[in-house]
KEVOVEX-805531 format. One record per residue (C-alpha): residue in three letters; x, y, z. Coordinates in steps of 0.02 Angstrom, whole numbers, padded with zeros to 5 digits, always signed. Example, Ala and Ser with C-alpha at 12.3 -4.5 7.8 and 13.67 -1.06 7.14 Angstrom:
ALA+00615-00225+00390;SER+00684-00053+00357;
end
This chain:
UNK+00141-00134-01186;UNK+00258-00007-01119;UNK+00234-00018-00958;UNK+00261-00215-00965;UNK+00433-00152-01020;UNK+00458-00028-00878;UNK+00437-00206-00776;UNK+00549-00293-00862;UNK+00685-00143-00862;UNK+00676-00161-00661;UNK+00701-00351-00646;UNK+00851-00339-00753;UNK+00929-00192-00675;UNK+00891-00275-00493;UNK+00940-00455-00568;UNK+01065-00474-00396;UNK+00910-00457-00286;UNK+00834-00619-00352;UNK+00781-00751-00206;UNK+00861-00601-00078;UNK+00709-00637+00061;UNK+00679-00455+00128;UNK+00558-00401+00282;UNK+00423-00277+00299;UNK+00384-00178+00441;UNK+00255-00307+00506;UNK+00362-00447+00500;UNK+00288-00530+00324;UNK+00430-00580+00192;UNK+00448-00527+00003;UNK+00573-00570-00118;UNK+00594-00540-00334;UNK+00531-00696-00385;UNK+00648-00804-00485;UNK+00571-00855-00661;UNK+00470-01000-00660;UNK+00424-00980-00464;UNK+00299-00914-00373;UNK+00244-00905-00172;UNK+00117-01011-00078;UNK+00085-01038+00090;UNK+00126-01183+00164;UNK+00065-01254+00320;UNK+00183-01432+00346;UNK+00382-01411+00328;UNK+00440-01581+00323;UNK+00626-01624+00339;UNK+00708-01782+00238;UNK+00896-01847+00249;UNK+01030-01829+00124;UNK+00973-02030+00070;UNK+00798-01990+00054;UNK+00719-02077+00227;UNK+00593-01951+00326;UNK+00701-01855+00467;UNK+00552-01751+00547;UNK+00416-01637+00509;UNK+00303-01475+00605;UNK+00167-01356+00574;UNK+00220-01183+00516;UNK+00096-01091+00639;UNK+00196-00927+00609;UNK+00107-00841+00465;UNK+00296-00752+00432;UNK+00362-00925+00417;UNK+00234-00968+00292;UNK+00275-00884+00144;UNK+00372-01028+00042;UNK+00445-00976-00141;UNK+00397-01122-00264;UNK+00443-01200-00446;UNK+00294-01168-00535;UNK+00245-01216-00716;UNK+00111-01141-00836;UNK-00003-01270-00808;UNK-00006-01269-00607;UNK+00013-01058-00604;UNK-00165-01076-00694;UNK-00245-01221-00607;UNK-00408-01199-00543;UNK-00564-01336-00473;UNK-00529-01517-00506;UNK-00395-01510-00669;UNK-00248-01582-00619;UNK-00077-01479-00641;UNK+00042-01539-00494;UNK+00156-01373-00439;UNK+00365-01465-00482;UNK+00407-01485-00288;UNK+00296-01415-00151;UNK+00119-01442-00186;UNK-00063-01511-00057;UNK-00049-01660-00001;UNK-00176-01753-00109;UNK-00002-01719-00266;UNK+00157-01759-00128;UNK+00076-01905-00033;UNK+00060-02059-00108;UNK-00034-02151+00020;UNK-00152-02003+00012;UNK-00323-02122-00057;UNK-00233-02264+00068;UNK-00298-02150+00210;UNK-00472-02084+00160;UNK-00411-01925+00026;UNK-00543-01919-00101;UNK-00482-01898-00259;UNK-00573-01858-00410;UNK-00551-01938-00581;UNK-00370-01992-00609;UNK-00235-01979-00438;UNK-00150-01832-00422;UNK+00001-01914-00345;UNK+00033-02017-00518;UNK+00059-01855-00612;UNK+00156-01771-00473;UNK+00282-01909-00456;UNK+00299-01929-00640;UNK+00347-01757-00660;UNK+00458-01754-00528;UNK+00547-01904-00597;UNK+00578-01803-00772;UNK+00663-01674-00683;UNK+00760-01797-00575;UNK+00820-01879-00719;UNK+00869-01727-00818;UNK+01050-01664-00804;UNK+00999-01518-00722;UNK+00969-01619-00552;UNK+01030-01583-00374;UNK+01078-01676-00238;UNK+00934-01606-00150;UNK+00794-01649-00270;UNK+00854-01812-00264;UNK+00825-01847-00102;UNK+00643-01770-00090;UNK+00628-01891-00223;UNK+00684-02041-00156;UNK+00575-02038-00017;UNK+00432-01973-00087;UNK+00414-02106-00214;UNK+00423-02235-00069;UNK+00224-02171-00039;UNK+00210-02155+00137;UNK+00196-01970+00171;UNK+00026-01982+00272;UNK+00100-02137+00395;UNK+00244-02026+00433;UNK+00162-01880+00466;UNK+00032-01966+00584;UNK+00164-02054+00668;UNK+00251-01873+00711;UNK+00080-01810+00761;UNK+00084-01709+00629;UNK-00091-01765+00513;UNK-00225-01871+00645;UNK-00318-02023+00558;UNK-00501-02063+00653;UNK-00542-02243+00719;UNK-00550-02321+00555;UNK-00388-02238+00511;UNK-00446-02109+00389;UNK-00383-01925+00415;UNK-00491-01814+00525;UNK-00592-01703+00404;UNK-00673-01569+00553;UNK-00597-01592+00737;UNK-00728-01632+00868;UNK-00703-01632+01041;UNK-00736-01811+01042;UNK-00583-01836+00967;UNK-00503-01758+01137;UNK-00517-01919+01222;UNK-00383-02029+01090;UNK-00269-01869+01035;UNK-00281-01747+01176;UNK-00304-01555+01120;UNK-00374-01479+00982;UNK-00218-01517+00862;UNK-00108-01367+00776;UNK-00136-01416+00591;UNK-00330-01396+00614;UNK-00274-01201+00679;UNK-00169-01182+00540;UNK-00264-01256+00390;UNK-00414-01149+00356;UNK-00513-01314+00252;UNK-00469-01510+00325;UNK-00305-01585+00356;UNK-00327-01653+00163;UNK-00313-01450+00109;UNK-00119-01418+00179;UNK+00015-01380+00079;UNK+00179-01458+00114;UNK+00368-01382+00082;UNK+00482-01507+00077;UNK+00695-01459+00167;UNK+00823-01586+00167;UNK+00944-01581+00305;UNK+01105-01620+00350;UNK+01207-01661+00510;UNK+01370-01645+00448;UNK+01352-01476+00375;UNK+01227-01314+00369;UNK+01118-01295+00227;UNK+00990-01179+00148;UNK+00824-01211+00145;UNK+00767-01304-00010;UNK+00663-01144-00051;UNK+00792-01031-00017;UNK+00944-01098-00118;UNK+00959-01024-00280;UNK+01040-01189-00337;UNK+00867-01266-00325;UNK+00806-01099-00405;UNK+00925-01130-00555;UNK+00907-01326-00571;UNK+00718-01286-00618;UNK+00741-01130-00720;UNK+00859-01255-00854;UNK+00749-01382-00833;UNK+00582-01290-00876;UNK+00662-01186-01004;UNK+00689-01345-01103;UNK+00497-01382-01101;UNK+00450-01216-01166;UNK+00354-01204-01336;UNK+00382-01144-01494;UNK+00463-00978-01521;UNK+00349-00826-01596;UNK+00383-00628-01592;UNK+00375-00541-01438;UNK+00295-00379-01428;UNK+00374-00309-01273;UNK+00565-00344-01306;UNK+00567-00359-01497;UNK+00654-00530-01500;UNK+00580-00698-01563;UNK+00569-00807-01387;UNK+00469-00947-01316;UNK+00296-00882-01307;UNK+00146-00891-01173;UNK-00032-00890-01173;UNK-00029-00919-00991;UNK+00016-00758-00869;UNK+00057-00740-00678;UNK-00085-00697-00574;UNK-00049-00673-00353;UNK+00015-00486-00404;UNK-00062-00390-00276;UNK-00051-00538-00142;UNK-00040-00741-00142;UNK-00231-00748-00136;UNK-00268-00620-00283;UNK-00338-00716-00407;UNK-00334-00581-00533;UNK-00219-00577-00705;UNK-00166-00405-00808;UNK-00162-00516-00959;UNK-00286-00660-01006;UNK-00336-00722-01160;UNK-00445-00908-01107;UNK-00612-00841-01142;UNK-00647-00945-01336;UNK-00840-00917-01320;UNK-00825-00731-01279;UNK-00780-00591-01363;UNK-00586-00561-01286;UNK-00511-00568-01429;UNK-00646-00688-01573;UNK-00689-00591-01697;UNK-00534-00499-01760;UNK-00430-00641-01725;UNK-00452-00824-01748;UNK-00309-00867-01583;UNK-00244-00756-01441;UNK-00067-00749-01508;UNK-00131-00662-01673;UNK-00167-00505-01558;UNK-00025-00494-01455;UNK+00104-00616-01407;UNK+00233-00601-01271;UNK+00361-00712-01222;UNK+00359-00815-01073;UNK+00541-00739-01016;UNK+00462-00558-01020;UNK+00312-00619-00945;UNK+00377-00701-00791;UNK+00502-00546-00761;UNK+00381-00432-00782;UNK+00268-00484-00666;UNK+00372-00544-00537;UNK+00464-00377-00560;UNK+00273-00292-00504;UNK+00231-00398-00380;UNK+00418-00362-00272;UNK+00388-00167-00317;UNK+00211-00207-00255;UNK+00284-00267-00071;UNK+00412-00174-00081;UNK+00331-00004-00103;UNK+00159+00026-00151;UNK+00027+00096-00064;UNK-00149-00013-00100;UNK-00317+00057-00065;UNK-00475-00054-00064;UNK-00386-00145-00189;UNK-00304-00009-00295;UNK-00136-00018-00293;UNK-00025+00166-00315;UNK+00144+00116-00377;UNK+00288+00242-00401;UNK+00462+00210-00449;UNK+00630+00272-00546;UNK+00698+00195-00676;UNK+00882+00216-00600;UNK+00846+00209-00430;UNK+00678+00143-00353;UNK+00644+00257-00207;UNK+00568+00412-00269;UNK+00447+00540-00199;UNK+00279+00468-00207;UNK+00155+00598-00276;UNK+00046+00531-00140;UNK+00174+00567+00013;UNK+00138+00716+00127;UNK+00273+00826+00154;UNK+00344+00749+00306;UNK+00371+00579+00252;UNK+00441+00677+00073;UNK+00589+00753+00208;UNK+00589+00603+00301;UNK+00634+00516+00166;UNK+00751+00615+00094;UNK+00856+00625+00241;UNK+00984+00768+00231;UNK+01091+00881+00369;UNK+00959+00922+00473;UNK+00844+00788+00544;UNK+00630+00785+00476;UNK+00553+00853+00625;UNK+00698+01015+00635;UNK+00641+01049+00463;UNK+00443+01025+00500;UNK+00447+01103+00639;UNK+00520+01279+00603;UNK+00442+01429+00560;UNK+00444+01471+00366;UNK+00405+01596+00221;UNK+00343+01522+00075;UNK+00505+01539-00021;UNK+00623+01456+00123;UNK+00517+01316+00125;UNK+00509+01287-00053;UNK+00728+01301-00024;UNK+00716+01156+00110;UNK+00591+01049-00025;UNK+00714+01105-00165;UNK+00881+01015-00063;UNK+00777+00861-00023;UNK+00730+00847-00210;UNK+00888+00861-00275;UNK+00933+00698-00189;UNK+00862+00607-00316;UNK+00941+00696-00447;UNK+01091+00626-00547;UNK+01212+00693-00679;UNK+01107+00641-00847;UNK+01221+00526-00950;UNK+01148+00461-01119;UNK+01027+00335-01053;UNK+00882+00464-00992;UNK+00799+00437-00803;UNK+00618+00421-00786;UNK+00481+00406-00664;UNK+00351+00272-00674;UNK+00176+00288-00613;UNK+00062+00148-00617;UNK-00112+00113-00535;UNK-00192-00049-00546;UNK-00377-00100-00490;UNK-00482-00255-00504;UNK-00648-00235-00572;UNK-00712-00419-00536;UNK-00614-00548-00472;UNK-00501-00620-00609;UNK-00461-00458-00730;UNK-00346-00345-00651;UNK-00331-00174-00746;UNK-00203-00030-00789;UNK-00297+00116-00714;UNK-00168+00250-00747;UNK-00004+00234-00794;UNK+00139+00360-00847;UNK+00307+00395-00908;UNK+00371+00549-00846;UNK+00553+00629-00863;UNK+00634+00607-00706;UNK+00683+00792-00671;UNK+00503+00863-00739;UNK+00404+00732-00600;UNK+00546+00808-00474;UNK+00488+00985-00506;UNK+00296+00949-00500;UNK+00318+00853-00340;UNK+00434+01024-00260;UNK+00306+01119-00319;UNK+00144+01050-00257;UNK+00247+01032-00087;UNK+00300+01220-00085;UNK+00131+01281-00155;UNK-00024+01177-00062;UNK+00062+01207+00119;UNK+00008+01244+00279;UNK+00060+01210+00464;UNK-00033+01055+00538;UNK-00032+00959+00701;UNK-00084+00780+00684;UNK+00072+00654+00628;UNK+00173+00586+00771;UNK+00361+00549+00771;UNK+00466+00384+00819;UNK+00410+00415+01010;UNK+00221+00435+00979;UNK+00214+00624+01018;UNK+00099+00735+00906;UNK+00212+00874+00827;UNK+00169+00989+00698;UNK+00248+00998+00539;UNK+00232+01124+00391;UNK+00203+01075+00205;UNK+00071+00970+00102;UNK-00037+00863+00163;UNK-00046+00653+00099;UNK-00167+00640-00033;UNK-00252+00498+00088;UNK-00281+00631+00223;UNK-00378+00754+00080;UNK-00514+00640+00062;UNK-00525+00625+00254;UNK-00526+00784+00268;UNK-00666+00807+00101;UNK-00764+00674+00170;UNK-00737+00598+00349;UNK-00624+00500+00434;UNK-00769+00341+00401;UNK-00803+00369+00238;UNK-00789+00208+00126;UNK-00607+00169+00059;UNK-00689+00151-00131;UNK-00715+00357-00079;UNK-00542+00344-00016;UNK-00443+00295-00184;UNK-00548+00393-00305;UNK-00489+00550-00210;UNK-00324+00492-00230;UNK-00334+00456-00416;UNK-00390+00622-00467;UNK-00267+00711-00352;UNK-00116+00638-00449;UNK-00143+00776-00586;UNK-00137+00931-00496;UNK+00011+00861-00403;UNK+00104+00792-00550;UNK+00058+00897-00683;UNK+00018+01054-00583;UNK-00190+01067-00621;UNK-00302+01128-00510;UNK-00367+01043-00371;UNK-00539+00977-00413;UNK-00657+01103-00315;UNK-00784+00978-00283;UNK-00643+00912-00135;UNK-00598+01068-00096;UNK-00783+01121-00073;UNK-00822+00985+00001;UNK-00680+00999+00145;UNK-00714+01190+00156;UNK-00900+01157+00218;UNK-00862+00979+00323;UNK-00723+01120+00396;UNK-00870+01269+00434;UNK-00975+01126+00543;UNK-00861+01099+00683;UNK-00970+01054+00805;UNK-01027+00896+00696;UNK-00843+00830+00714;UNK-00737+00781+00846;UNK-00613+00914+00906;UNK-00451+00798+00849;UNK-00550+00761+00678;UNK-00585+00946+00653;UNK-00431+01019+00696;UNK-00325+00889+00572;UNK-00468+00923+00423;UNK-00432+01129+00476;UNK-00252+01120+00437;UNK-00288+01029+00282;UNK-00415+01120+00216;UNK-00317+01280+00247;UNK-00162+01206+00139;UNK-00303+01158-00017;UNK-00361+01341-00028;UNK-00212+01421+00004;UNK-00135+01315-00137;UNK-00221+01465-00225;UNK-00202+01589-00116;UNK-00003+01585-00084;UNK-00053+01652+00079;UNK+00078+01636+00255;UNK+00052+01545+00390;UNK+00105+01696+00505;UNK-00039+01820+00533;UNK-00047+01960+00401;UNK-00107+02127+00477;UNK-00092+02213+00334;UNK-00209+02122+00263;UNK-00375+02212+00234;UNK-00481+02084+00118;UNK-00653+02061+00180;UNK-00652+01874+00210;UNK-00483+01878+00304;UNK-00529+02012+00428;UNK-00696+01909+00477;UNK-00592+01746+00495;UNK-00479+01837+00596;UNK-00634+01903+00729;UNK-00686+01733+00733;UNK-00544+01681+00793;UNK-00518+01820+00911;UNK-00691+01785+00988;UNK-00661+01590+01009;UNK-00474+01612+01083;UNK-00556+01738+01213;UNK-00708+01636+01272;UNK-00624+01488+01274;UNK-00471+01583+01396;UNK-00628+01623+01512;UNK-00670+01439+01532;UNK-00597+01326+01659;UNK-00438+01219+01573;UNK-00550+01070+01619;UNK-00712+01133+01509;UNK-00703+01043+01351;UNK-00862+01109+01270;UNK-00854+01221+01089;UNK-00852+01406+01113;UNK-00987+01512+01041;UNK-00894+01551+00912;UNK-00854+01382+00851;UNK-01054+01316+00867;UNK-01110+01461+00766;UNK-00961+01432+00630;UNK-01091+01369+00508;UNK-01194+01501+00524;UNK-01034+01633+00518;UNK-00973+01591+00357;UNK-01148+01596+00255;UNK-01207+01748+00358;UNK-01045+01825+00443;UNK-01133+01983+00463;UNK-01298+01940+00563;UNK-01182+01785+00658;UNK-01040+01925+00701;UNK-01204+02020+00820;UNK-01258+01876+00906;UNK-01067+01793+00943;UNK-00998+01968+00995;UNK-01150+01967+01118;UNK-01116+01800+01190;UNK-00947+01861+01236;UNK-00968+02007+01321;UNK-01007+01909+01485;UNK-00822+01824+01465;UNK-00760+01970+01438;UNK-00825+02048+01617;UNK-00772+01892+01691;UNK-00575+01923+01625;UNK-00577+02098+01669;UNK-00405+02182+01632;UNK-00345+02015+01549;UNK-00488+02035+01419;UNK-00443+02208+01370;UNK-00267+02153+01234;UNK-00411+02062+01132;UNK-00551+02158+01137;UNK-00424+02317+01053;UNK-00403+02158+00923;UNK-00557+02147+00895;UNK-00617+02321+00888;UNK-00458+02358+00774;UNK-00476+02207+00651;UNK-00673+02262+00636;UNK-00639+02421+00587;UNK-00517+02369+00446;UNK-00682+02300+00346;UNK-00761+02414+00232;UNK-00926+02496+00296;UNK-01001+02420+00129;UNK-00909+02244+00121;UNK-00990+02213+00299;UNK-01123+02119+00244;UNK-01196+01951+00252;UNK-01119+01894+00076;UNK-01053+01703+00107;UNK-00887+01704+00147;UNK-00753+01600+00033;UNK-00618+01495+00090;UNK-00501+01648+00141;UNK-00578+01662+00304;UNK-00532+01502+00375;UNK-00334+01572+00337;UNK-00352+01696+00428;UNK-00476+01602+00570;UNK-00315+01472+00578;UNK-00161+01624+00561;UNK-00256+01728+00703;UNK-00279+01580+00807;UNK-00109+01527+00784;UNK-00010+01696+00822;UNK-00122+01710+01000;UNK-00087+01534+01071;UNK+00109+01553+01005;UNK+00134+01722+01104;UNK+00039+01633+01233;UNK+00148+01511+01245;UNK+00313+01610+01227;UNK+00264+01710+01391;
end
């Protein structure tokens, strides 16, 4: 249960950011859940007065807008087909409308509304009441939700003055245009939730689901309805326990739970114990903390994956390299003196780079006192849809995470040309690549995301505890890499780069062209590079087709040999038609050949090396290129 206490550590510590609303990128809302609340998305806002008479109502058609934090109990968190558990507050209209069978709702068994209201009324009546709930109150026990609403044009009732259950366009002729709330509502009008505001004219106020004095009202309230006290495994205290635990964690229509104990015919925990507390119990303060605590580091920061979510944090401070990051966002991140793309962008050894990952590293460092810093790892994945599980989760020492991560990004580098900046403009950048882009690069840009997060699972270890890289993916990349003409040239080039950075994680080879390098596979990497940079200078800048020696790649690398005859014969008519300009790379050539071995030139299958030095020979002719 230790990592249910990790979850718990991070609500308290972050206890001022409770009901703070915060924005991602795309516009859509988050916030740490107070206990006893949850989100829902409501699709009617509907606005009472300070005395508790209807003031106006609207459809939320603005998805952002939707996202309403709710009082939630046990009972309602859980409540699924036709058992009735009215949510406190907010809740469908078949619970807040008491008029609701009065206008064609069907209603199965006993009336929803009843049990609402009665609710409601307990909390109302308790002394932990505000001015606010009051008034919701007030008018909603007055029953007439429905009329109000269709007399704002809000809900539409048909000729016999039941609500509209599917819009027709026959219904054009008495209410005009297709109405919002049918847009908005993905079932019938009978299906939308309703948030309730009161408002004021002499004054500004906060949204009902925004004020934390409406958060606090219910947190006393409930808290006085919880059961009997028991042991709690996580914290160690004796507390109010739960059977009953959050589910929404990866989003508000994930129906999956981490812990759930309501299967008494099965085998989840009958026959060792006789209940579901004998196994484990945990307290319904922990319980709600923890996994609203998951579900705000969840929006805030993880990364999910058909479903898998990759969760890092610290235990001091949140934002930590993610193992996952490539080494641009990891400087990006980290900020510093010198802006990301002056660091990505210049030309390194391996041991100045490793400096530059060193001083963005040590940003997260702090003095140790005696409480110890960790980092937290934690994958989850559902394998149907109501278990959620803990695929991998660790506890690492903060400082022994920070070294792993500044070593995989000093060690598994290479220059590559595919992330754009703020401005949309490709530049390259030197360092690791994201664990995302590796299985890209292993197995397509269109290969399934199940592919996707597997990849990324079993790259954690060789970047957080320094293992190899499994060669399947490298082997896999390395021969998607020697078939360029089965990719397209964008695709190629990006799984190139990356590629080169997995192999020469072993390697600890440079960028920069080594000529005194004389191994075998190097020096044939290096003529095939020579070969395609002069063919493709013969062609017209507006010929877009592979040179010869990329479409015989393939063929190089098994048989480099035999493939090296046949690709220096296609050349030799680009090489008449440069004349004089040809002659700087054909010395290349004829130099770099005779650096191989009479015996080593063979038709032996080359390894990875060559593709170093196919990229390094490639790169140091277009960059002197470029300088004149």
């Amino acid at each position: 249960m230790s990592w249910l206490y990790d979850l718990y550590d991070v609500y308290e510590s972050n206890i001022d950011h409770v009901g703070v609303v915060d924005k991602k990128r795309n516009g859509a809302t988050y916030t740490l859940l107070p206990i006893s609340h949850t989100t829902q998305t409501a699709h009617i806002e509907v606005d009472i007065t300070e005395k508790g008479d209807f003031h106006s109502a609207y459809v939320i058609e603005n998805k952002e807008e939707s996202n309403t934090l709710i009082p939630t109990t046990e009972e309602s968190t859980s409540r699924a087909g036709a058992k009735i558990a009215p949510y406190p507050l907010h809740d469908k209209l078949s619970y807040v409308a008491g008029d609701f069978k009065k206008y064609g709702g069907k209603v199965k068994g006993e009336e929803p509304f009843y049990h609402y209201i009665q609710n409601l009324k307990t909390w109302v009546e308790s002394p932990y009441a505000t001015e606010k709930l009051k008034a919701i109150y007030t008018y909603l026990k007055k029953g007439r939700l429905i009329k109000d609403l269709n007399e704002s044009k809000i809900i539409f009732l048909d000729q016999e003055n039941k609500m509209i259950k599917k819009w027709k366009k026959d219904f054009e002729q008495f209410h005009g245009e297709r109405p919002p709330i049918f847009s908005a509502v993905s079932g019938d009008q009978e299906s939308a939730f309703v948030r309730f505001n009161v408002r004021s004219d002499t004054k500004i106020n906060k949204k009902v689901w925004e004020d934390t004095e409406m958060y606090d009202s219910f947190i006393l309230f409930y808290n006085d309805l919880l059961g009997e006290e028991d042991y709690c495994f996580v914290s160690g205290e004796w507390k109010p326990i739960t059977e009953k635990h959050a589910n929404k964690i990866r989003n508000s229509a994930d129906k999956s739970k981490l812990i759930s104990a309501n299967d008494t015919s099965g085998f989840t925990f009958r026959g060792r114990f006789n209940k579901s507390h004998e196994a484990v119990s945990i307290s319904y303060d922990v319980s709600q903390k923890a996994h609203n605590a998951l579900k705000w580091l969840i929006n805030r920061q993880a990364k999910i994956v058909d479903g898998r979510v990759f969760l890092v944090w610290g235990t001091k401070q949140l934002d930590i390299p993610d193992s996952s990051e490539d080494s641009f966002d990891l400087l990006e991140l980290a900020g510093g003196d010198k802006s990301v793309e002056e660091v990505s962008q210049a030309t390194y050894t391996a041991d100045e780079f490793a400096d530059e990952v060193s001083k963005a590293i040590s940003g997260y460092k702090s003095d140790l006192d005696s409480v110890p810093e960790h980092a937290i790892l934690l994958n989850l994945d559902a394998a149907t849809t109501g278990r959620l599980a803990v695929v991998n989760y660790r506890n690492m020492d903060l400082d022994h995470y920070l070294e792993n991560i500044k070593h995989w990004h000093s060690s598994c580098v290479w220059l590559h040309k595919y992330r754009k900046n703020s401005d949309g403009k490709i530049i390259e950048f030197y360092g690791a690549p994201a664990s995302r882009d590796i299985a890209y690069a292993a197995y397509g840009t269109k290969v399934n995301d199940k592919v996707v997060k597997e990849v990324m699972d079993r790259m954690i270890p060789s970047i957080i505890d320094r293992r190899e890289v499994p060669k399947d993916i490298v082997n896999s990349a390395f021969y998607r890499v020697s078939n360029p003409v089965s990719l397209e040239k964008w695709e190629w080039e990006k799984a190139l780069s990356i590629t080169c950075a997995l192999i020469n994680k072993k390697e600890g080879f440079e960028v920069g062209l080594d000529n005194e390098n004389t191994e075998r596979d190097y020096l044939f990497g290096r003529l095939l590079a020579l070969a395609d940079v002069l063919e493709r200078r013969a062609l017209d800048s507006n010929e877009t087709r592979a040179t010869n020696a990329i479409r015989y790649m393939n063929s190089f690398s098994k048989h480099p040999a035999r493939t090296w005859k046949i690709i220096q014969e296609s050349i030799q008519p680009y090489q008449m038609r440069l004349g004089g300009k040809a002659l700087n790379i054909t010395k290349m050539i004829d130099e770099v050949g005779s650096m191989i071995d009479v015996n080593e030139f063979n038709n032996k299958a080359l390894s990875g090396k060559y593709l170093l030095g196919f990229y390094s020979q490639r790169h140091e002719l277009y960059k002197k290129k470029e300088e004149k």
